[in-house]
C-alpha positions in Angstrom: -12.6 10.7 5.5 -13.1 8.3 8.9 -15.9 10.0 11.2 -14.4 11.0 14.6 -15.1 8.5 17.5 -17.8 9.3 20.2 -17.1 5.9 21.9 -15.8 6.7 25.3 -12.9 4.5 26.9 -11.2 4.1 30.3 -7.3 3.9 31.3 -6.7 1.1 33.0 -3.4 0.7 35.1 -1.4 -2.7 35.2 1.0 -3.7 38.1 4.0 -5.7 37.8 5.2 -6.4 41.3 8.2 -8.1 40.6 11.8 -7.2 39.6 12.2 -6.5 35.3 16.1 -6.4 34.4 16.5 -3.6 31.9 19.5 -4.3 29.3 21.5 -1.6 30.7 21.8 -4.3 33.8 20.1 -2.4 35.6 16.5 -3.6 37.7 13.2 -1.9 38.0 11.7 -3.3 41.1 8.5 -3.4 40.1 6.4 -1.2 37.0 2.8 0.1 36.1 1.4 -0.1 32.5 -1.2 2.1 31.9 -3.4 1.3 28.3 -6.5 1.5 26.9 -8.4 -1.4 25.4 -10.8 -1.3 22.4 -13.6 -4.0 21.0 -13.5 -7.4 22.7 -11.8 -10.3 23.1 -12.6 -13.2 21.7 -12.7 -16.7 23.3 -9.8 -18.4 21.3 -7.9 -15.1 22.3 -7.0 -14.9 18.9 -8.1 -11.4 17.7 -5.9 -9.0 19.8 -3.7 -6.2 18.2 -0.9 -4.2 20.0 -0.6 -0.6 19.1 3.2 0.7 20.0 3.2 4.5 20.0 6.1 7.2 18.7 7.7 9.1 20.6 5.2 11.4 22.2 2.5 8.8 22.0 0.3 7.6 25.0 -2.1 4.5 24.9 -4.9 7.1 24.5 -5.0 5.5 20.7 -8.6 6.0 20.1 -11.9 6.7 21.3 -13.0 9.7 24.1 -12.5 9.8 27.8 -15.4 11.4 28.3 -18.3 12.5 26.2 -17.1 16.4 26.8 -13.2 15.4 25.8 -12.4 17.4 22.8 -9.3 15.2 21.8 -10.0 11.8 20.6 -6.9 9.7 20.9 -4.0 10.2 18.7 -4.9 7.6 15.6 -9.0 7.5 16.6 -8.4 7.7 12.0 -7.1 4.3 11.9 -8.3 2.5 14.9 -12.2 2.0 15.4 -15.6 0.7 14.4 -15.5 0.2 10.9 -11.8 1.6 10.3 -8.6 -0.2 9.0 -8.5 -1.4 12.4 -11.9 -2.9 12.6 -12.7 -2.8 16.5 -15.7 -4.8 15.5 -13.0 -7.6 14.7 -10.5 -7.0 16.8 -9.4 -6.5 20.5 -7.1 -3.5 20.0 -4.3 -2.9 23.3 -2.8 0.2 23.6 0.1 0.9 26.2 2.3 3.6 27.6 5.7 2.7 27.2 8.1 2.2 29.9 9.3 5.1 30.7 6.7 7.4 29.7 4.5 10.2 31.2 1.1 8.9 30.9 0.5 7.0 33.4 3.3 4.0 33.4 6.2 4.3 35.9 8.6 6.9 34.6 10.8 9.3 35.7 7.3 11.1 37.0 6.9 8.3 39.8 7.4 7.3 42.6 10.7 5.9 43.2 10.1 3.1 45.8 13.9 2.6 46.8 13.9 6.7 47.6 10.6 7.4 48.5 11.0 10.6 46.0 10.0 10.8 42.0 13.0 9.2 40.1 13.5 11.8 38.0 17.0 11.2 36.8 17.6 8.0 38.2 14.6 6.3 36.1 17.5 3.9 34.0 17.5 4.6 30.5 15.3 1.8 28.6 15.6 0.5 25.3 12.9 -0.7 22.7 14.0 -4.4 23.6 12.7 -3.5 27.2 9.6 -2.2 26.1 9.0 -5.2 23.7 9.5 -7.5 27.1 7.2 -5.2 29.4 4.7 -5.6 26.7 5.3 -9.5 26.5 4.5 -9.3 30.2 1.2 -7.2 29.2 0.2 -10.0 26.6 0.5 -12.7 29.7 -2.0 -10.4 31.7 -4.8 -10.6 29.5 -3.8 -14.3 29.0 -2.9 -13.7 25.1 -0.2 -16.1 23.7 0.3 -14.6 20.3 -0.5 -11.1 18.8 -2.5 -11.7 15.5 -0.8 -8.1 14.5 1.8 -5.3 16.1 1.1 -2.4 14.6 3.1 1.3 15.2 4.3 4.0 13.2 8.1 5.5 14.0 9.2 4.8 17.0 6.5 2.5 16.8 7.5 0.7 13.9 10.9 0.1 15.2 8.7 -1.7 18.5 6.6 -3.8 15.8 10.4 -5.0 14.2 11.7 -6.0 17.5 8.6 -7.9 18.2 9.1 -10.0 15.5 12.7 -10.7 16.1 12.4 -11.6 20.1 8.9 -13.4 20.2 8.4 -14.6 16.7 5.6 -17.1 17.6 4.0 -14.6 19.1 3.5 -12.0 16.1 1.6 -13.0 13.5 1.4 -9.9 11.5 3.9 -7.0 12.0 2.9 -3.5 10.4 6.0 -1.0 10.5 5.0 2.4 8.8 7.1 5.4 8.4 10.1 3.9 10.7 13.4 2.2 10.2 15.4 -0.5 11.3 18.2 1.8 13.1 18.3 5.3 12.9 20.3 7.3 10.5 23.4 9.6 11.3 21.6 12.8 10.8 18.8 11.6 12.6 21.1 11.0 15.5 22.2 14.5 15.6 18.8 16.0 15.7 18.0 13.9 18.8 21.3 15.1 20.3 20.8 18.9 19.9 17.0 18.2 21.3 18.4 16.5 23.9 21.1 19.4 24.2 18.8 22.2 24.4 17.0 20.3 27.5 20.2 19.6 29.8 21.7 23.1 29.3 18.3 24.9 30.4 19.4 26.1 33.8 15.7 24.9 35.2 16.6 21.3 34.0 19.1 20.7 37.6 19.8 17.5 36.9 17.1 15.9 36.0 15.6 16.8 39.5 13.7 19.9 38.5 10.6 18.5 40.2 12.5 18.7 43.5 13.0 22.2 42.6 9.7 23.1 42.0 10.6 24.0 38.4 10.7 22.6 34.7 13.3 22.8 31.8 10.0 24.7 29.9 12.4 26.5 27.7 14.8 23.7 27.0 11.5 20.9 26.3 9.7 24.1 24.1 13.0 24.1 21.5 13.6 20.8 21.3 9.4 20.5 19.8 9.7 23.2 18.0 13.2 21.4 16.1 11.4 18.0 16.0 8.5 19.1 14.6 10.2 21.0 11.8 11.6 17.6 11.0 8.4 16.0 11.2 6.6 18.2 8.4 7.7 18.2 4.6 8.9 21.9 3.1 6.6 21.5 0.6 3.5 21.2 3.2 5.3 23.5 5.4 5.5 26.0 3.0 2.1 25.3 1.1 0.4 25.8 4.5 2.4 28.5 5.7 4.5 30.1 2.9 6.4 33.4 4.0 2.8 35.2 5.0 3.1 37.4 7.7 1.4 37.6 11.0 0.7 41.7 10.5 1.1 44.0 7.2 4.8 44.4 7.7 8.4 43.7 9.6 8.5 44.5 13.1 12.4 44.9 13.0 12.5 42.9 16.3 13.2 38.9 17.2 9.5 38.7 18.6 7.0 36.7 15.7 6.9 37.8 12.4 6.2 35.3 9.9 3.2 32.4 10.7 5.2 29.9 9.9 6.9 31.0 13.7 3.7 31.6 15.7 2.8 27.9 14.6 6.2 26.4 15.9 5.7 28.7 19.2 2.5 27.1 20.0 3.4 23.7 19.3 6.3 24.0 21.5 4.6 25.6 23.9 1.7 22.8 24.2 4.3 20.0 24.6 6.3 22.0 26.8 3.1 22.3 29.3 2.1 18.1 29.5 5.7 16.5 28.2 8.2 15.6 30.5 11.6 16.5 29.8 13.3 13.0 31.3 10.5 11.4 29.4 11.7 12.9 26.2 15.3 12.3 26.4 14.4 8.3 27.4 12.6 8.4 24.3 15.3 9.8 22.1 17.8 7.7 23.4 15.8 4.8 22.9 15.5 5.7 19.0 19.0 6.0 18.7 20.1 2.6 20.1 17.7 0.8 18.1 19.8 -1.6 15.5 19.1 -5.2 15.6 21.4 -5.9 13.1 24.0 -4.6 15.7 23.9 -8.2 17.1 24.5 -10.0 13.7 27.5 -8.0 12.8 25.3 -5.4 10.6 23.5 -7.8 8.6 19.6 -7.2 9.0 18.7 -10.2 6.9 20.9 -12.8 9.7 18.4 -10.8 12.5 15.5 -11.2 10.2 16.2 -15.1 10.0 13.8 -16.3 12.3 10.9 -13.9 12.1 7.6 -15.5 11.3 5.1 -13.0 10.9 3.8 -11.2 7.8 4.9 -8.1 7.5 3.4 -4.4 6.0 5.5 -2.0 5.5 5.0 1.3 4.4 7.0 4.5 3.9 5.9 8.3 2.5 7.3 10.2 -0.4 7.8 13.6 1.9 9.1 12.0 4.9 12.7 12.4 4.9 13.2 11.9 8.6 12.2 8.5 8.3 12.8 8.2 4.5 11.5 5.5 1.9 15.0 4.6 1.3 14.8 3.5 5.1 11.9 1.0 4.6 13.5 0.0 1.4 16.6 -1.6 3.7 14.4 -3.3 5.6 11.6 -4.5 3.0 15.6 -6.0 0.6 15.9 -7.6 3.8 13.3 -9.2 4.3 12.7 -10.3 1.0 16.3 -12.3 1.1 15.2 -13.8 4.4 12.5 -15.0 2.6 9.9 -13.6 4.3 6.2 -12.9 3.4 6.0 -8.7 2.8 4.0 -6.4 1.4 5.4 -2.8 0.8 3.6 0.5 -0.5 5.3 4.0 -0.8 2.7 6.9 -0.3 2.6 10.2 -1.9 2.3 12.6 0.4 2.9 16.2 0.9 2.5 15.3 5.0 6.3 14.4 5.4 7.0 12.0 8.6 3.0 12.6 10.1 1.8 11.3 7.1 1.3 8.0 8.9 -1.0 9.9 11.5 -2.9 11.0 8.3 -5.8 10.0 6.2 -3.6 9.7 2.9 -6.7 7.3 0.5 -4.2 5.2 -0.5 -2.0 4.2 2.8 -5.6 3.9 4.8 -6.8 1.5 2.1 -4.0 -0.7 1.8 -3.8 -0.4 5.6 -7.7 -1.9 5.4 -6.7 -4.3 3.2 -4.1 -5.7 5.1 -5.9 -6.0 7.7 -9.5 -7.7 6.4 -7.0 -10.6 5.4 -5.5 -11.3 8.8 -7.8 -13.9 10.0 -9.0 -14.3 13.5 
C-alpha cells in the first residue's frame, strides 16, 4: 500500500491571451489553465510527465493544499515520492481541462465578450482541443517533448490523441482503462446523464447561475447512474449486498437498502462542487472521441505515425471501459508496428480500478516507468 502524501502543493493559473479556434469553428478569445506541478524540472527539460484527468478530474493529482486538507489529490497512489510516478525523477504537470470547473475558463467564467459567466455559451470542446491547449501548456514551461502522457478514461483517450497530433512530442503514452472511441451503450448512458440535467426545471438553459439556482437534482441522478457504471456488481454487491439500513422494510420510496444511502451521498457530494455545463462538456467530449473517424474507421491508418511507446492496460471488472476496448486498440497498434506493452488486471474494482492500488497494475505501472529514461 503507497503512504498518503503530506507534501503540500499550490495551483498555479496560466493565461493564454490570444485567440484558440476550437474544432467546432468556433474561438475562445483568450483561456486560463489552472495545474499543479510536482518534483522538478530538469535542465535538459527532459523529465516532464503530463497527467490528463477523467471526467470529473481536476489537476489536484497529488499532494495536499494545505497541511490541514483532508483530501490528497485524486491519484496521490500513483503519483509521488517513491511511487510509480517517481516525483524524485520526474516533473509531473497536472491541468484542468478546457472546459472545466476547477479553475480553467469554463462555463463558470467570466465571459469577456458579455461581461457575464458563459454558462451555456462556453462552445462545446473536444479532446483534440484539449490536447492543443495543453501543447500550448508544454510551450509555457518551455518543454518540447513529453517523456510520458499518462491518464486513465477520459484520460487515456487525451494520452491517444497526443500521440496521434504531436508525435515527436510523446515519448511514452500510458492509456489505462479507456478506449479509442466510445461504445454504443456507453453513448446512451452519457445521453440519459445528460437528459436528466437539461430536463431539471432549475437547469434554465444552461443559465441557472443567472437565476440564482442549480440543476442539483438533475447533476445528483446523473452521479448517482455514472457511478453505478463505474463500479463492478461483484464489488458492488460484495460491499453492499442487499443489507438494510434498519431491521426491516419501510414500505416507502425513502432509503432502504445501503446500497441506496451510498449512491445518495455520492450524488449528493458531486452535485454540491460539479458544474452541470461542465459535466455535459465532458460527456460530449467522450462521445466524439474516434480518431479513426478521420481514416475511414481504420485505427491502425491513425496509428501510422505515432512514435511513442505505449502501456496500455485494461481491468477484468470494468465493463464500461471493457478489456475488449484496449484489445482494439493494443491489435492496432501492434499492425502499425508499434512498440506496446499491454496487461489486463483482475479486479473486483470495475472501471475505478485504475484509481486503485491493484499489486499487479501499480507494479507494472512502476516498471514502465523506471525504464523511461530521462
Amino acid at each position: 500500500m503507497s503512504v498518503t502524501s503530506t507534501t503540500i502543493v499550490t495551483p498555479q493559473l496560466i493565461a493564454f491571451e490570444h485567440n484558440f479556434p476550437l474544432q467546432n469553428g468556433q474561438t475562445l478569445p483568450r483561456f486560463d489553465l489552472m495545474v499543479e506541478t510536482y518534483g522538478t524540472l530538469n535542465a535538459a527539460k527532459s523529465n516532464a510527465i503530463l497527467i490528463c484527468h477523467a471526467l470529473s478530474g481536476t489537476h489536484h493529482v497529488a499532494g495536499r493544499h494545505s497541511p490541514d486538507d483532508k483530501h490528497a489529490g485524486w491519484w496521490d497512489n500513483m503519483v509521488g515520492s517513491g511511487k510509480p510516478i517517481d516525483t524524485d525523477k520526474f516533473f509531473v504537470v497536472g491541468v484542468n481541462n478546457l472546459g472545466g470547473c476547477a479553475g480553467s475558463t469554463g462555463p463558470r467564467s467570466h465571459n469577456p465578450e458579455t461581461g457575464l459567466d458563459y454558462g451555456a455559451d462556453f462552445p462545446v470542446v473536444t479532446v483534440r482541443d484539449w490536447v492543443r491547449s495543453q501543447a500550448l501548456l508544454a510551450d509555457h514551461f518551455g518543454i518540447s517533448e513529453w517523456a510520458a502522457v499518462v491518464g486513465g478514461s477520459l484520460g487515456g483517450m487525451q494520452a491517444l490523441q497526443w500521440t496521434i497530433d504531436f508525435p515527436r512530442r510523446v515519448r511514452h503514452a500510458l492509456v489505462i482503462a479507456s478506449s479509442p472511441r466510445l461504445s454504443t451503450q456507453n453513448i446512451a448512458f452519457n445521453d440519459v446523464a445528460r437528459q436528466a440535467i437539461l430536463t431539471d426545471p432549475d437547469f434554465h438553459g444552461g443559465y441557472y447561475s443567472r437565476h440564482q439556482t442549480k440543476p442539483r437534482r438533475g447533476l445528483r441522478i446523473a452521479r448517482m447512474m455514472g457511478h453505478i457504471t463505474y463500479l463492478a456488481e461483484h464489488g458492488l454487491g460484495k460491499k453492499f449486498g442487499r443489507q438494510l439500513r434498519g431491521n426491516e422494510y419501510k414500505f416507502n420510496y425513502d432509503v432502504d437498502f445501503e446500497v441506496e444511502s451510498y449512491l445518495r451521498y455520492q450524488g449528493d457530494k458531486f452535485a454540491d462542487h460539479f458544474d452541470a455545463n461542465t459535466y455535459l462538456l465532458m460527456t460530449k467530449a467522450l462521445d466524439y472521441f474516434d480518431p479513426a473517424a478521420e481514416h475511414c474507421n481504420n485505427l491502425t491508418a491513425a496509428l501510422a505515425h505515432v512514435q511513442a511507446k505505449f502501456f496500455v492496460a485494461s481491468f477484468s471488472s470494468d465493463w464500461r471501459f471493457a478489456p475488449s476496448r484496449s484489445h482494439e486498440l493494443v491489435k492496432a497498434l501492434i499492425a502499425a508496428r508499434k512498440d506496446v506493452q499491454y496487461i489486463e488486471v483482475p479486479s473486483h474494482h470495475g472501471h475505478d480500478a485504475f484509481l486503485m492500488e491493484d499489486e499487479p497494475y501499480i507494479n507494472a505501472v512502476r516498471a514502465f516507468m523506471v525504464n523511461i529514461k530521462v
